[in-house]
N, C-alpha and C positions, 0 to 999 in steps of 0.2 A: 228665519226663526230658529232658536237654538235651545235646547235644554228640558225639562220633565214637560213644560205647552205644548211642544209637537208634536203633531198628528201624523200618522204613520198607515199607511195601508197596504193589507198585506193581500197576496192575489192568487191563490193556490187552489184547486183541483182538489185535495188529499188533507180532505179536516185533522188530522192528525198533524200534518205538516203547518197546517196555520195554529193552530191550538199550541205547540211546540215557540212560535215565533211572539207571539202573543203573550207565551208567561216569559219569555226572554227576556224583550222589550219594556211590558209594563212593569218587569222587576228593577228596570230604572227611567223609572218615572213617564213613559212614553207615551200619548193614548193611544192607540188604535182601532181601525175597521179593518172588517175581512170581507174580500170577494172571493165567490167561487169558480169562477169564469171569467174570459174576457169582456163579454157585453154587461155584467154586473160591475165589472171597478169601472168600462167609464163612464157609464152611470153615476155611480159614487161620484167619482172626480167632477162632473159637471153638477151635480147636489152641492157637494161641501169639495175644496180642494187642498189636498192632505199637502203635507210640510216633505215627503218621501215615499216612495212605493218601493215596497221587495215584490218583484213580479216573477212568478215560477215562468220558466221556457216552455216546458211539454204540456198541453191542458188541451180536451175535449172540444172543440169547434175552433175558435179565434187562440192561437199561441200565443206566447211574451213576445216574441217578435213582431209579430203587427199589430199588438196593442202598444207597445214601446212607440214605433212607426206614429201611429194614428195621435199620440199624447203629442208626442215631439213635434206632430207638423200642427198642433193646435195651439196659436198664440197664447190662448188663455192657460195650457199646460205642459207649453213647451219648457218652462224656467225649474218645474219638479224635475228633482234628481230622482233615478230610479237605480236599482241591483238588480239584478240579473240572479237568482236562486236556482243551482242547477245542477246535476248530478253529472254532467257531459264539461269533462276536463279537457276536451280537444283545441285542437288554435281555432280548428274550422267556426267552432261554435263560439268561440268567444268574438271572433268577428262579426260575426252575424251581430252577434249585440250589439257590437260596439257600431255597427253600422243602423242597426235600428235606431240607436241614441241611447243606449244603458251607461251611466257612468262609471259602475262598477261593477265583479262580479261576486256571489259566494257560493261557495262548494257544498252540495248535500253529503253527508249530513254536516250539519252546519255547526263550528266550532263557537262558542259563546264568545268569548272575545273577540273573535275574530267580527263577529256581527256588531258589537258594539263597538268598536272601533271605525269601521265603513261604513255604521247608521253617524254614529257623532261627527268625522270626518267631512262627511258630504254635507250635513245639518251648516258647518259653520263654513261650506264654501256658499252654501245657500245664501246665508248670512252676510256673506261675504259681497257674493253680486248684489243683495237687494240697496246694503251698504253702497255701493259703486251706484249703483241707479241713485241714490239719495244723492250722492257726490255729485252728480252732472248734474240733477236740476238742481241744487246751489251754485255750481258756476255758470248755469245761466238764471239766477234769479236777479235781481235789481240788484244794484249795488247797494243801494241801505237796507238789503234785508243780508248782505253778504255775510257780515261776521257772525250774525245771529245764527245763522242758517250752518255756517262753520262749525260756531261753539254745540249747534244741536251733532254735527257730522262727527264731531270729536266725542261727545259723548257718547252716542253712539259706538264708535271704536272703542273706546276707552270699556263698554260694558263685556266687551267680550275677553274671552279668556286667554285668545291666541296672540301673540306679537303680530301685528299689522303694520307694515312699512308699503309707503309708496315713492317710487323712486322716477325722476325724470331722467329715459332714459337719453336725452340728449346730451344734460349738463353729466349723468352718475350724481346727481346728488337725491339724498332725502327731500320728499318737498310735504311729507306726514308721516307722521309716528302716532302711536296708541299709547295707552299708559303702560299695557303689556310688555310693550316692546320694550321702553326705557326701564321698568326693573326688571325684565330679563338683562340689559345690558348693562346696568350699572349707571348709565348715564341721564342726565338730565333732557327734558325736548330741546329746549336750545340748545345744546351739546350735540346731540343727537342731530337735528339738523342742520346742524353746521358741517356735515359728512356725510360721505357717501358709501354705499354698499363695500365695498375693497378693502373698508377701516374696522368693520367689524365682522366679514366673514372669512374662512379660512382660504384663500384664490385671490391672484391678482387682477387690475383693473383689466386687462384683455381678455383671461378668461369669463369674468362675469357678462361682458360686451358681447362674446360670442354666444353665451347659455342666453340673453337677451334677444340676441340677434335670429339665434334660432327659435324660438315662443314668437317674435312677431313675426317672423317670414313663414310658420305654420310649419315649419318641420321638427320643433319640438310640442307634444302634445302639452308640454303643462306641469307632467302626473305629478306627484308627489314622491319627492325625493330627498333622504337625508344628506345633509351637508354637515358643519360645524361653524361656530361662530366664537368668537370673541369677546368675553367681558371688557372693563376697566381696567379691571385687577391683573389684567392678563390671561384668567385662568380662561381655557376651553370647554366648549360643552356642544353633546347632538342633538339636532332639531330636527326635526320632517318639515319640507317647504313644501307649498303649493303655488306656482306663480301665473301669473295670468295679466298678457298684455292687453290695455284698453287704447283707444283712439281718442286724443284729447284737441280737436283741431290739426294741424300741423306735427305736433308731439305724439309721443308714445307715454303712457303713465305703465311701468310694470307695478303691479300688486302685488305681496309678496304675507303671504299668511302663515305664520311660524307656529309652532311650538315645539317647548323643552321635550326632550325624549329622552333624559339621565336615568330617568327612573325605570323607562322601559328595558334601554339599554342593559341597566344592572340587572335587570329580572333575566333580561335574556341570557348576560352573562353567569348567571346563579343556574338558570336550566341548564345551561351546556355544561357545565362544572357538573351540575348534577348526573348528566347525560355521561359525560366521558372519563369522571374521576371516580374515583373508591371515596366513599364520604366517610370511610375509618379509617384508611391509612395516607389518605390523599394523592394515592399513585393514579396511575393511569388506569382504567379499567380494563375490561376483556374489548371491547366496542375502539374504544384509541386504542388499544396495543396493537392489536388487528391493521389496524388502518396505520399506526405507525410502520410496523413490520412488511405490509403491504408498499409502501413509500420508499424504505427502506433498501428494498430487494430490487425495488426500480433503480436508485440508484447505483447501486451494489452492479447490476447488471453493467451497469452503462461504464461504469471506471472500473468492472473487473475484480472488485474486493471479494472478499470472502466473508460470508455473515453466519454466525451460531448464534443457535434457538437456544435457551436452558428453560426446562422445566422444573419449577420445584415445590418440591411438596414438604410441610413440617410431618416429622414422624409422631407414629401418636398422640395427633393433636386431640382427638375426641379424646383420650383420659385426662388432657387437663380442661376441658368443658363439663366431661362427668364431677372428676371430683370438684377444683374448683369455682365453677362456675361459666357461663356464658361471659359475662362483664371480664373475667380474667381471665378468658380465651381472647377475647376483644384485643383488651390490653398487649397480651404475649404477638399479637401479629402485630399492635403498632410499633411494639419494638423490633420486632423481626426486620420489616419495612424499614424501619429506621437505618440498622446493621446494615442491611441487604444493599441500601444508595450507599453506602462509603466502599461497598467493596468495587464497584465500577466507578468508570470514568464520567463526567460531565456529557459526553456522547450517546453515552450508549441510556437504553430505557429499560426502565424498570418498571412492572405494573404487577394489578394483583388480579387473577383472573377469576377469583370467587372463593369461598371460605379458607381454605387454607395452603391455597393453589397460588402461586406466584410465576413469572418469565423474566427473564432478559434477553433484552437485545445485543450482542455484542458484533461490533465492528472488527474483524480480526487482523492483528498485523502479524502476531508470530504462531498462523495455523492453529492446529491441533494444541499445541502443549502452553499457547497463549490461554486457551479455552481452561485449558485441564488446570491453570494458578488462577484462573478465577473461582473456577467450584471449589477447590484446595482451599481460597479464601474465604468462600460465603463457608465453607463446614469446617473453618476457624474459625468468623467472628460466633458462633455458635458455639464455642465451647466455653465459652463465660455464663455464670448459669445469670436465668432471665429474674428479675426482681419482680413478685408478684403479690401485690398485698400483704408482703411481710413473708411471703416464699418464695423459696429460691428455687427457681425450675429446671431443669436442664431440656434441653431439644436439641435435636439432630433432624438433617434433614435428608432429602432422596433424591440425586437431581440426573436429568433424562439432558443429552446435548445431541443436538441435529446441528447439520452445515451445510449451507447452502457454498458452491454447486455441488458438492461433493455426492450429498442424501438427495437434496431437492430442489426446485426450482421454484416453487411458487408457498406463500406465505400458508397455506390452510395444511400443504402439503405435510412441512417443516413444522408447523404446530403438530401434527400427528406423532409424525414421527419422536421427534423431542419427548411427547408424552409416553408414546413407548417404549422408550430409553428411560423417560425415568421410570414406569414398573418395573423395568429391567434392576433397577438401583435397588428397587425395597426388593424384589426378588432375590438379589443376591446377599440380601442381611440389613437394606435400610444403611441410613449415615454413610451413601459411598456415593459416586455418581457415573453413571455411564455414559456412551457414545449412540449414538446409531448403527453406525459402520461399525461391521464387527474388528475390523484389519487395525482402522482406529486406535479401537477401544484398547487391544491389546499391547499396543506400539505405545499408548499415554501409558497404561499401567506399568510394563516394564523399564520408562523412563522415571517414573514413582516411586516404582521399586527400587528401580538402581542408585537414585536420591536416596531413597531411607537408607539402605546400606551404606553410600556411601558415608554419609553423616555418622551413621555407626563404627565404619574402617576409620574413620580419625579420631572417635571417643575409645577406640580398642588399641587402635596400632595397627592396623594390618598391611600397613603399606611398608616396603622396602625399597631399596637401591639396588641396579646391577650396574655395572659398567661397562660400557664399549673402548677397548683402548683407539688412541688415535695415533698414527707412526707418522715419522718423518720421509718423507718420497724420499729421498737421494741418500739416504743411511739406512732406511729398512728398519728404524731402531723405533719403539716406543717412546712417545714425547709427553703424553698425557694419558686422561681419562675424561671420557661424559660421564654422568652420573644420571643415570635414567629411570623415573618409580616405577614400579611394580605392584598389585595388588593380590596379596595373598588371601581372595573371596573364601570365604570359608564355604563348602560346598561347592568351587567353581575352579578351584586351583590357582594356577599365576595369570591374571588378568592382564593384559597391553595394555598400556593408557592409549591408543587409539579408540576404547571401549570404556574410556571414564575422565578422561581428562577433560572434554567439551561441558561435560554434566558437572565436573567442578566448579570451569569457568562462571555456567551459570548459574550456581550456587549459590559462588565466592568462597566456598570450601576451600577455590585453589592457597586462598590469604594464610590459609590453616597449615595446608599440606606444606606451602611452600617454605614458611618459615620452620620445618621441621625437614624438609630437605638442606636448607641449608645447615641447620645445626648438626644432623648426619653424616654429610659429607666432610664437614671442617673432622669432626669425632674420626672423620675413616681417614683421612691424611695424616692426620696427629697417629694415632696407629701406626701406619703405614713408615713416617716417619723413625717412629720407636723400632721398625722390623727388619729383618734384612732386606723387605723390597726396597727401602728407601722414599725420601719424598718425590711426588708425583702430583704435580697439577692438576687438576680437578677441577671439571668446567659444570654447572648445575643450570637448566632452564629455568627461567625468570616466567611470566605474569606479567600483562601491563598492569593489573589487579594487586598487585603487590605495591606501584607506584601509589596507586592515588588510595585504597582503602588499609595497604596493614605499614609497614613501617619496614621496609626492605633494608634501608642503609641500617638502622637500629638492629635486626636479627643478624646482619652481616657482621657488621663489627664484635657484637656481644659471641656468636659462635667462634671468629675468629680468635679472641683474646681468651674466652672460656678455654680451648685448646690449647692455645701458644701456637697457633700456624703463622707462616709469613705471609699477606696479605697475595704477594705475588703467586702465589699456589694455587690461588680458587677464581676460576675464571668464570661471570656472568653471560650465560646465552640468551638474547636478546631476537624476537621474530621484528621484522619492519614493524609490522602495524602493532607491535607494543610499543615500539620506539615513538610513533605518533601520537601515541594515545598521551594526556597529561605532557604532552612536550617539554614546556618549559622546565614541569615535576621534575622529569625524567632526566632530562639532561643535568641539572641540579644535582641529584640525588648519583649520578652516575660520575659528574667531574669532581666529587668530595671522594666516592669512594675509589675511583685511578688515585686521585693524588697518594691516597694511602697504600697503592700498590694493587688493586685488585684489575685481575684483568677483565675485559670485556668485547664481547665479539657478536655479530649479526649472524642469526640464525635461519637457515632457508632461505638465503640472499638471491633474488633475480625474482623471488614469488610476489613480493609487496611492491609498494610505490615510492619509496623512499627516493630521492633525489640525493645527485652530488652535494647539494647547498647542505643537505641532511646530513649527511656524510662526513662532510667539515664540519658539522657544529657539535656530535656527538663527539665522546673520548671512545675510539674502538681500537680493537687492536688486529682484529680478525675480521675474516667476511668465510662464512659458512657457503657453500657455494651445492645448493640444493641437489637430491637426489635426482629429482627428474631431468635434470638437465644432464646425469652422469650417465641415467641407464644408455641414452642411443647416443652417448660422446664422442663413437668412432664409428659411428654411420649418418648420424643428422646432421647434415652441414650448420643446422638453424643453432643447432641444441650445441655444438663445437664451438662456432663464433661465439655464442653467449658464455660460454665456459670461458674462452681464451681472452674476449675483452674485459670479462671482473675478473681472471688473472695480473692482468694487463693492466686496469685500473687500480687493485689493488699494492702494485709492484709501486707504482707511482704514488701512492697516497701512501705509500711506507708502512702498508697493511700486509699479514701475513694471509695466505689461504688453503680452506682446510674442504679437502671434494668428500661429500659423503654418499652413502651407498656405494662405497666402491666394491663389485663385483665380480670381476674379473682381469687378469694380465692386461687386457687390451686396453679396457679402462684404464687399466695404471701406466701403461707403456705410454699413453697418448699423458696424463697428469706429468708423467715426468719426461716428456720431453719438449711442452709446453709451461714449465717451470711450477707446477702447483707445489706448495708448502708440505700443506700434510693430507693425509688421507683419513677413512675411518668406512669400516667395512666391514662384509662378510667374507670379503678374501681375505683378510684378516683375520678376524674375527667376530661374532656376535657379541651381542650383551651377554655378560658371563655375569654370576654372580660371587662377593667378595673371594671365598674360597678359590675357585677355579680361575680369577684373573690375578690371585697374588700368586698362580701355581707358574701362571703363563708368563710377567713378568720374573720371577724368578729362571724358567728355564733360560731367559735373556732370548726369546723367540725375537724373528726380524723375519723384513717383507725379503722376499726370493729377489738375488739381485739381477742388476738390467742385463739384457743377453749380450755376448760379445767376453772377449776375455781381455779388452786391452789392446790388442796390437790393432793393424793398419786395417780399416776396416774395406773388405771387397767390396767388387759390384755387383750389387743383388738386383737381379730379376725376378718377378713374378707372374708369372702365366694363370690366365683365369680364361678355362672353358668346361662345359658340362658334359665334352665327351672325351673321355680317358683317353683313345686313341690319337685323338690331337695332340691332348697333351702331353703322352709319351715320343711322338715323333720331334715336337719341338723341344724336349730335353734329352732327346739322341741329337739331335741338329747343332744345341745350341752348349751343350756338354764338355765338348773341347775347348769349350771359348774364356774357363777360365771364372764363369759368372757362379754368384750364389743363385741357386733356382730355384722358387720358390712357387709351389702350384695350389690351386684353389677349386674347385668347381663348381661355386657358389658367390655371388656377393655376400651372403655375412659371413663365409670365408676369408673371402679378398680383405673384407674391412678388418675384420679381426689381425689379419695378415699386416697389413699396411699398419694397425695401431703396435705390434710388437717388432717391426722392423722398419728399417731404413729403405726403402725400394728407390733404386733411381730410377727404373724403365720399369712401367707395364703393361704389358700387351695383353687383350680381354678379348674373348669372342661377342657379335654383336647380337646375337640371336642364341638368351639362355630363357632358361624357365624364371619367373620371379619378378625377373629387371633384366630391361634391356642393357646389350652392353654402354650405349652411350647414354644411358639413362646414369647406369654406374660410373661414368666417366666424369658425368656431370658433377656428381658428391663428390668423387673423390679431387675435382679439380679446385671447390670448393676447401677440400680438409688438409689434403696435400699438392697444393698448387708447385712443388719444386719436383714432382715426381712426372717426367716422361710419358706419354699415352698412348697408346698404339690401339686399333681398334681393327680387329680381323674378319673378315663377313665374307658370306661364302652367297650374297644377295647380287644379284647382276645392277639393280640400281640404287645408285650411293644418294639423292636425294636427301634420306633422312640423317644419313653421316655429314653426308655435306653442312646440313644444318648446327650440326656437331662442332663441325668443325669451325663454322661462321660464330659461335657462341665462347669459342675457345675450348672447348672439353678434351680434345683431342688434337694433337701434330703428327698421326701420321696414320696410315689408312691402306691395307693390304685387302688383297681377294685370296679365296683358298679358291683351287692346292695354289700353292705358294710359290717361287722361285728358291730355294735352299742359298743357295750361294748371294743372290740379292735380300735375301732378311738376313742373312749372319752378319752382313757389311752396313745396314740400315741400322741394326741393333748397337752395334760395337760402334756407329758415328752418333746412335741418341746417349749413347754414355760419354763420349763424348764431351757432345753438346750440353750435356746436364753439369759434368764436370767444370768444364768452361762458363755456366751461369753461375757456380756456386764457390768460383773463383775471381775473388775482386780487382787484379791485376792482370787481368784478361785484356787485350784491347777489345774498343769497342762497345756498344751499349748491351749492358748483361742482360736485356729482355729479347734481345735483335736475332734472332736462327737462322744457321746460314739459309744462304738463296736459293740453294736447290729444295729446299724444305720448307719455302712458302705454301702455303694451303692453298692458294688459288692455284697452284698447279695440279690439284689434286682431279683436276679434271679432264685433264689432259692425260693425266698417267692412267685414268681410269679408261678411258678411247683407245690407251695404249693396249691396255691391256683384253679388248676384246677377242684378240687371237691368242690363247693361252701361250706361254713360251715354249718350248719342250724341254721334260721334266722325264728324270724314269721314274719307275714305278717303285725305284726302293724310296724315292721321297719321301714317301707316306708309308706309313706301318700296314 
């Protein structure tokens, strides 16, 4: 029985709680009785027996549980569905019911829908079985009452509300359909049973066989479960099923009792909207932000991001609700909201956390100063004033930034914070936005600040040129100039572009500055020209930012002809990674402007990734051969080879090269005796400005020339030990022998020594402060492989020389005190020997030393020498 005829009986303890169920019920259409007890309803039930029982659990004598029990095991009231009414949410207790026989439960205090929904539901599975019992005794009535007894079965179906399908589940086919079921689906009954379940629900034929398989074999209960099914039309829609297999003979009939749930669905979807959106600006609410930013942080955790909170608040939003109105305070936040999504990414979230309170989520990729051009954006799109009813409003807003991990760790945290960063905002005058971190806050703003200036130094002018000359290694004579800016900060004096060049870059200021470097520098050759300095090349750093947003070749040529300079005067400095940036751009833009003479050279070369294939495809003419590679050039073996092979490469690709930071003799002694081109330094000189470097090529200043005057050059030795008196005794010793003697008592001595001279022989003590000698040995075999080694140690076991000696660093290996007479004769045959390698019509192979001076005898001479020789005492000082 289904609908406002059923009878309904309600079983509670607590007249209040029946009187409550009662006006529920009979406000659609239900009738009901009421017991107060157990032994009162089943009394009732055996008087009259009701269509459903809501049975309370807790009651004075007999509970819900053994009157459930006692109904269930009574045929005549086993077939009433009963609820379970109860304030006891536990698993424990809802087993007990379901083991008494309750077919459903509901919760006190009891939610209105929720009760009509679990009264109607159960009403038509009632329905449903008594259906099914009619169904069996038609297929066993006579066969001449068969069809009759059908058409009453079909009617029957057809009266109810719910889509009723019966499926055999041997064949999967339909073997009955209701009228329900066919205009839910579009299709006609013979349509319809010409099919089976697979054609109209959303699951293929396996899965349905197993949700089948389990309902008969009793490991699925049944319950009532939403699926989706299939029109005609194609279109989709959600049901709630209840199915329930019966025993047909040999067969299985599953029952399958539908209905449309579109409607429910949409309500549900309208509550969560309600529940999680702002229903004025359609953001997220405080309730999803939360839960988003909670999500969020989870992730964030796991991949290591970094996440900022923004709090923000509209400034004096109550004076535009005072004057004009609630409705156009309303308004001015839809539009805020509106602004506020374009200024983020599809990513990131944006919600509104209550009147005039807003957040965002941002995913960070560029830190701090990513964060700082977002609020710089939300408190731009804000200065377009807001249209409101015919007034134009202005607003500004306050905004507070937290970062997770930097401030905090967990979402409630990071909301705090964020909020107290942004009163920090109105605090400090409204319309600005702060950090949390204080170290932050002040590193964003002074990158702000140095933004607005600088934007102001190219609306002013306050940038200048100095220049560093650049000389020729093997003349000493100046060959050019760099042309380097300078900002003349007003209140800060001459600013480095180490301290604003980057904050150009990402401006794009540099598009500005640069096309006014070059029109500068062409102005200062043309000068320069007209003066008795004469003309002077002029080399200006380039921008990849020049290729692809301003018009490089355009500003080149136009400053070039504005002047009357010759194209080959001004030479392009070019870093790798601008070479790669806009490739094709670039190379384009660069083989028009060679053709026309201008030169072009790689800047900071060995820093970037540039390749040979790059190399050949660009026009260059130079290779800048970086500073850091110059500082330790006569003591890094690493930093030497990389020096000597883009030498070396560049000799071969018929490129000129230019060593910068050059800071000392040693540096240069080693650039010019490894062929480097030019130089550019503070052994030279600094960046000068115009005045003082037209004073410096006028005196016709030059690099100090290489030491030596010309004639036949001797044999220089070098002595390296950290105690004086050694080293005085071996230059009494070795004094008559004719040798240049050159002493040290330090490696960065020795290397300095070795970068300004030629040494054929050096002998090193092996035990100094710093580095060991054969430590020393090693670099230097390394930097100057043609230079003789000798290694002195005053240690009784040669072990770690030995080792030395197996690695190559060293050929020859004395003990102190010494023999005087056998080291003047060892000395005077490694000169030699050095002579003879660095003579090509020598017999013999010029790596090969004589035989007495194999290193595997080096162990033998040391066995030798366990009984000192005798020696006097004037040996030693």
């Amino acid at each position: 029985m289904s609908g406002p005829a059923a009878l309904l009986l309600i079983v509670d303890d607590e007249p209040a709680n029946c009187k409550l169920l009662v006006t529920l019920l009979q406000a659609e259409g239900y009738a009901t009785m009421v017991a107060s007890n157990g032994e009162a309803a089943l009394a009732l039930v055996a008087e009259r027996s009701p269509d459903l029982i809501l049975l309370d659990i807790m009651m004075p004598g007999m509970d819900g549980y053994q009157v459930a029990k006692i109904l269930k095991g009574n045929p005549a009231s086993a077939h009433i569905p009963i609820i379970m009414v109860t304030a006891q949410i536990d698993r424990g207790a809802r087993l007990a019911g379901l083991n008494a026989g309750a077919e459903e439960f509901l919760t006190k205090p009891v939610d209105r829908s929720e009760l009509w929904l679990r009264v109607r539901n159960l009403l038509r599975m009632k329905a449903s079985a008594d259906l099914l019992r009619d169904h069996g005794a038609i297929l066993e009535a006579q066969v001449r009452e068969r069809t009759a007894d059908l058409q009453r079965f079909r009617t029957a179906m057809d009266a109810t509300v719910d889509a009723i399908f019966l499926v055999d589940c041997s064949t999967m086919r339909f073997i009955e359909v209701n009228a329900t079921a066919c205009k839910m689906l579009g299709f006609t009954r013979e349509e319809t049973l010409r099919m089976g379940p697979e054609q109209v629900a959303l699951g293929s034929f396996e899965q349905l066989d197993r949700v089948y398989d389990a309902i008969i074999d009793g490991r699925s209960t049944g319950e009532l479960a939403e699926t989706r099914l299939r029109r005609k039309d194609g279109t989709e829609f959600p049901v709630e099923a209840k199915r329930t297999a019966h025993a047909s003979g040999d067969a299985w009939i599953m029952v399958e009792v539908m209905s449309d749930i579109t409607e429910r669905k949409e309500a549900e979807a309208r509550l969560h909207r309600l529940a999680h959106y702002d229903p004025l600006t359609s953001l997220p609410n405080r309730t999803l932000f939360n839960e988003t930013l909670r999500n969020t942080l989870v992730h964030a955790t796991q991949n290591a991001w970094r996440v900022a909170v923004l709090c923000i608040d509209l400034d004096h939003f109550k004076n535009v609700n005072d004057t004009l109105g609630h409705a156009m305070g309303d308004e001015l936040l839809r539009q805020f909201a509106s602004r506020l999504v374009k200024c983020v990414r599809l990513r990131d979230t944006v919600g509104r956390l209550g009147g005039d309170e807003f957040a965002v989520i941002l995913v960070m990729q560029h830190g701090q100063l990513g964060v700082a051009a977002v609020a710089a954006k939300i408190q731009e799109c804000l200065r377009a004033p807001f249209e409101l009813g015919g007034h134009e409003v202005n607003s500004t807003a306050s905004i507070g930034v937290a970062i997770l991990p930097d401030d905090a760790a967990d979402s409630d945290t990071l909301m705090k914070y964020s909020d107290t960063a942004m009163y920090r905002a109105k605090q400090a005058g409204r319309n600005t936005f702060r950090f949390f971190t204080a170290q932050m806050n002040v590193e964003v703003v002074a990158r702000l600040e140095l933004e607005t200036a600088l934007r102001r130094a190219v609306e002013h002018r306050e940038f200048v040129l100095h220049y560093q000359p650049k000389v020729q290694v093997d003349s000493g004579r100046v060959c050019g100039l760099e042309a380097l800016v300078r900002w003349e900060r007003p209140g800060h004096g001459l600013v480095l572009p180490g301290e604003f060049i980057q904050a150009l870059e990402d401006t794009g200021l540099i598009v500005r500055v640069g096309r006014w470097i070059v029109a500068t520098a062409c102005k200062q050759i043309r000068a320069w020209m007209d003066s008795p300095v004469g003309p002077r090349q002029v080399s200006i750093n380039v921008s990849s930012r020049q290729f692809g947003e301003g018009d490089l070749e355009g500003d080149v040529i136009r400053a070039l002809e504005l002047n009357g300079v010759p194209p080959d005067l001004l030479e392009l400095e070019l870093t790798e990674t601008s070479l790669l940036a806009n490739t094709e751009l670039t190379i384009a833009c660069l083989r028009r402007l060679k053709k026309l003479g201008v030169r072009v050279s790689i800047d900071d070369f060995g820093t970037g990734y540039s390749s040979l294939a790059y190399l050949r495809r660009f026009p260059i003419d130079k290779l800048k051969i970086d500073k850091g590679f110059i500082d330790d050039v006569t003591s890094n073996p690493d930093d030497a080879s990389i020096v000597l092979a883009i030498v070396r490469m560049a000799r071969s690709l018929k490129l000129e090269t230019v060593a910068e930071g050059v800071e000392t003799t040693a540096q240069l002694a080693f650039l010019r005796r490894h062929g480097c081109d030019q130089m550019q330094g503070y052994l030279f000189s600094k960046p000068l400005a115009v005045p003082e470097v037209e004073a410096l090529m006028l005196e016709g200043r030059t690099l100090p020339s290489p030491r030596g005057d010309g004639k036949e050059r001797v044999r220089t030795l070098l002595l390296l030990d950290d105690e004086p008196r050694i080293l005085a005794a071996l230059q009494a010793m070795l004094r008559a022998d004719g040798y240049q003697i050159l002493t040290a008592i330090s490696a960065a001595e020795g290397f300095e020594l070795l970068a300004l001279h030629k040494v054929d022989v050096l002998m090193c003590d092996e035990r100094m402060p710093a580095m060991s000698g054969t430590d020393f040995l090693d670099r230097v075999k390394d930097l100057y492989p043609d230079t003789f080694r000798i290694v002195l140690s005053g240690q009784a076991d040669p072990s770690g020389i030995m080792d030395a000696i197996n690695r190559g660093a060293i050929h020859r290996y004395y003990t102190k005190p010494w023999d005087n007479r056998t080291m003047r004769e060892n000395i005077s045959e490694a000169f030699r020997f050095g002579e003879l390698l660095g003579n090509p019509d020598r017999e013999g192979p010029a790596d090969e030393p004589p035989a007495r001076w194999d290193p595997t005898a080096v162990i033998e001479q040391w066995k030798a020498r366990n009984e000192p020789p005798a020696r006097s005492p004037a040996d030693l000082p």
